[in-house]
C-alpha distance (Angstrom), angle and dihedral (degrees) to the residues before:
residue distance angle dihedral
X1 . . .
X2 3.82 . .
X3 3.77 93.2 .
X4 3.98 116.2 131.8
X5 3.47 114.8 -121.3
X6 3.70 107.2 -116.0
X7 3.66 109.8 -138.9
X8 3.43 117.2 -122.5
X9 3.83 119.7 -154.8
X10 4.40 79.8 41.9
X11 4.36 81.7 56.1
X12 3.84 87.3 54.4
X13 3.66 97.3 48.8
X14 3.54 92.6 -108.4
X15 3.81 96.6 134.6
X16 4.33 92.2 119.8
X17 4.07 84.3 60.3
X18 3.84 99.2 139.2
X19 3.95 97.7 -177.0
X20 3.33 147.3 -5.0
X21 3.73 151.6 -164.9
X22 3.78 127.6 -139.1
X23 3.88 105.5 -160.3
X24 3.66 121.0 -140.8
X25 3.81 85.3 -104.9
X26 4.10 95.8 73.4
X27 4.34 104.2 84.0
X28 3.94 88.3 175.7
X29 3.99 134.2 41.2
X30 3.97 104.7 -161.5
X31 3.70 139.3 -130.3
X32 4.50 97.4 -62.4
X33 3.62 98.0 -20.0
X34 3.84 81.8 158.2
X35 3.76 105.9 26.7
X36 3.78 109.0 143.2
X37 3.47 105.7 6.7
X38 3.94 87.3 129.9
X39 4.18 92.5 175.2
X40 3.98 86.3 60.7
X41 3.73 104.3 122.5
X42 3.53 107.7 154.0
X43 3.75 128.6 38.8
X44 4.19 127.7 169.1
X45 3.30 108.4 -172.1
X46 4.10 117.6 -157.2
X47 3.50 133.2 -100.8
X48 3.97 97.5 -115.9
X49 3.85 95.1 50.0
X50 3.51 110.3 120.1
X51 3.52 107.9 172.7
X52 4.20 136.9 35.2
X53 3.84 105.6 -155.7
X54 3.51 124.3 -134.0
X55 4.14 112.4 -69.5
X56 3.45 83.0 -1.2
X57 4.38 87.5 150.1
X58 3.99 92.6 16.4
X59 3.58 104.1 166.9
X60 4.04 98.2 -7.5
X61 3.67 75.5 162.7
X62 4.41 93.7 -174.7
X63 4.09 92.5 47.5
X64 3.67 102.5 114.5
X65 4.14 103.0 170.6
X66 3.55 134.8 19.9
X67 4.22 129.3 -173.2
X68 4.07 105.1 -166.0
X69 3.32 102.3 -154.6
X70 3.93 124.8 -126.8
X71 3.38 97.8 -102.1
X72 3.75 90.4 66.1
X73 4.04 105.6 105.0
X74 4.32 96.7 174.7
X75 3.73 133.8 31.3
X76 3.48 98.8 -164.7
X77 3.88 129.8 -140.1
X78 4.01 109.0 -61.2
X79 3.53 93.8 -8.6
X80 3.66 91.4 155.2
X81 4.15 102.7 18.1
X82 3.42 112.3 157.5
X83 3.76 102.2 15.6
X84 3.78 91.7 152.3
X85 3.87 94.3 169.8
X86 4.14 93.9 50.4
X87 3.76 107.3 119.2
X88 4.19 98.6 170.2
X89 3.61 136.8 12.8
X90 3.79 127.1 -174.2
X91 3.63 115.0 -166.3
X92 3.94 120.1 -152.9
X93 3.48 127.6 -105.8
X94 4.06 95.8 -109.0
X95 4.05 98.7 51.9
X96 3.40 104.7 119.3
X97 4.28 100.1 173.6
X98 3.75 121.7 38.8
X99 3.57 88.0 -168.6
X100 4.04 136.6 -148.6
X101 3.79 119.1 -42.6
X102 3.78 85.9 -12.0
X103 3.62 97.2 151.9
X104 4.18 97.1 13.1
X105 3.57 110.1 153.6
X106 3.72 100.8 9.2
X107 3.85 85.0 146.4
X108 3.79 89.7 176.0
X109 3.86 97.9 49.6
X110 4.27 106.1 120.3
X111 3.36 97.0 158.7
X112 3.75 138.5 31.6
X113 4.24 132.7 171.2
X114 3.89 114.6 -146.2
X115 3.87 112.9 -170.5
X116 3.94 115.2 -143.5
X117 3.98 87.4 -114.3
X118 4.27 83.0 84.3
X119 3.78 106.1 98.4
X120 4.17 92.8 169.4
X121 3.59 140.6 32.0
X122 3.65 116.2 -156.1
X123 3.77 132.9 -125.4
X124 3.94 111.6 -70.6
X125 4.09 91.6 -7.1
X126 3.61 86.7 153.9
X127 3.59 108.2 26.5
X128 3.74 118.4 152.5
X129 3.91 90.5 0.3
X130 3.89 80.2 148.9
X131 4.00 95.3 -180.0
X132 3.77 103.5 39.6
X133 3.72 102.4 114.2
X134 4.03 115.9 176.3
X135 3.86 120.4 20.3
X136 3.80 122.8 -171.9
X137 3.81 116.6 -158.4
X138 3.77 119.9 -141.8
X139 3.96 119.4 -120.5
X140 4.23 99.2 -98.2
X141 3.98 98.7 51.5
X142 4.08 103.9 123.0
X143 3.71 94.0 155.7
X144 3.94 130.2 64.2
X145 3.61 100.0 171.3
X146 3.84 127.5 -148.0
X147 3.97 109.1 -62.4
X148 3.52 94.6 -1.1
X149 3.89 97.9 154.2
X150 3.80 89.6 13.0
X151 4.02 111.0 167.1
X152 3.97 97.5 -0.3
X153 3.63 86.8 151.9
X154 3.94 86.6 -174.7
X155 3.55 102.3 59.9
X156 3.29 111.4 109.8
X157 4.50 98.9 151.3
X158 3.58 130.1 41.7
X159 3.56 128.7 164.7
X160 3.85 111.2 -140.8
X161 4.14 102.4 -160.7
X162 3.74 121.7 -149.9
X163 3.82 91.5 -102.4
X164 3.57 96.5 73.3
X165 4.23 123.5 102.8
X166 3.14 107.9 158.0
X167 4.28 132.3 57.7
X168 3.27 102.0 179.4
X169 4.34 123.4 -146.0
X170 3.25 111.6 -57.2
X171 3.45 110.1 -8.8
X172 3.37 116.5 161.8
X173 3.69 98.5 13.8
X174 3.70 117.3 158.2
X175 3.96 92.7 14.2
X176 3.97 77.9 136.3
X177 4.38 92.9 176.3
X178 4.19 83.1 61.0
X179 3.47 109.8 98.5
X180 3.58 113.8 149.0
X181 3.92 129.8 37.2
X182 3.69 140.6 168.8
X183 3.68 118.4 -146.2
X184 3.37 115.6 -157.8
X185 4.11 130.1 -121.3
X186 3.67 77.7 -118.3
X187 4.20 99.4 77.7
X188 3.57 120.4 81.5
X189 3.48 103.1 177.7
X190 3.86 131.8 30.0
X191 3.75 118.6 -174.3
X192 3.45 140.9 -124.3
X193 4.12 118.0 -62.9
X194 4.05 85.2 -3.9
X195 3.91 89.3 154.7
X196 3.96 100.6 21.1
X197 3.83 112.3 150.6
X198 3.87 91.3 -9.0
X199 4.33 111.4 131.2
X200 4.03 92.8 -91.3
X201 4.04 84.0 55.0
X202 3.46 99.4 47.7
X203 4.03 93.6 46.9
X204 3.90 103.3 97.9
X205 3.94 83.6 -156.2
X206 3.63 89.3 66.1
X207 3.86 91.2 61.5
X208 3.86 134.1 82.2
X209 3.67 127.0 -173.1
X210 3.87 89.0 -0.6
């Protein structure tokens, strides 16, 4: 416990890797298999992986797209933190966790495909994804964890579906473009600060009694 994952193809000097193949062979990507290989640009990942480790492409700061294919079932906490350079993701129709900081400060992320397999999104998944504008969530998400889509100042759209119960404590404060949403009957609790500073709060109209 406690002990940094050391990343691997980093150890080997590997750090000017440009792309790479996984082969349909490799069921499991471990804990920042990738980390720091900032030249990374181009990743296919194989159709029998079924889970992306934690930091697995931490600060792979030249990836600009990734397709996670369907046989993925986890994306595990900050798998792809830091991907500064990531423009569009597309996540496959068996991930059921996109978890913690998992796309955090993916500053260039626009666009991003969530299947209706995902039933939570982790703790500051989106944080600081300053350009992604419009999000639609698939039909099985219950959970919208604290911070989620914290400081997307882009986001102006999202789609809550009916699945959804939970929106957890401030999660999509300061997402200051967003200023209408419909919340299912679905959700039962919404945390603290959930919509601080976003459009709706800022619009005095959308007040009474202060």
């Amino acid at each position: 416990d406690n002990i940094e994952c050391i990343p691997a193809f980093l150890c080997d000097g590997m750090q000017k890797l440009t792309s790479i193949t996984i082969p349909n062979t490799v069921v499991t990507m471990g804990d920042c298999v990738f980390r720091g290989c900032s030249s990374l640009n181009t990743v296919t990942i194989g159709n029998a992986v079924k889970n992306i480790g934690n930091r697995a492409f931490y600060t792979c700061k030249s990836l600009t797209s990734i397709i996670i294919p369907n046989s993925v079932i986890t994306i595990e906490d900050g798998a792809f933190w830091d991907c500064t350079a990531l423009s569009s993701a597309v996540v496959g129709n068996s991930v059921e966790r996109i978890g913690e900081y998992a796309f955090n400060g993916c500053s260039s992320l626009s666009s991003i495909i969530i299947s209706n397999s995902v039933k939570v999104i982790g703790s500051r998944a989106f944080h600081n994804c300053y350009l992604l504008d419009s999000i639609c969530l698939g039909n099985s998400i219950e959970t919208i964890a604290v911070e989620a889509f914290c400081d997307c100042s882009s986001l102006s759209s999202i789609i809550i579906s009916n699945s959804v119960k939970t929106i957890g404590s401030r999660a999509f404060y300061n997402c200051t473009s967003l200023d209408s949403i419909d919340i299912p009957n679905s959700v039962t609790a919404i945390g603290g600060g959930a919509f601080e500073e976003t459009g709706i709060y800022k619009n005095e109209s959308n007040w009474e009694n202060d």
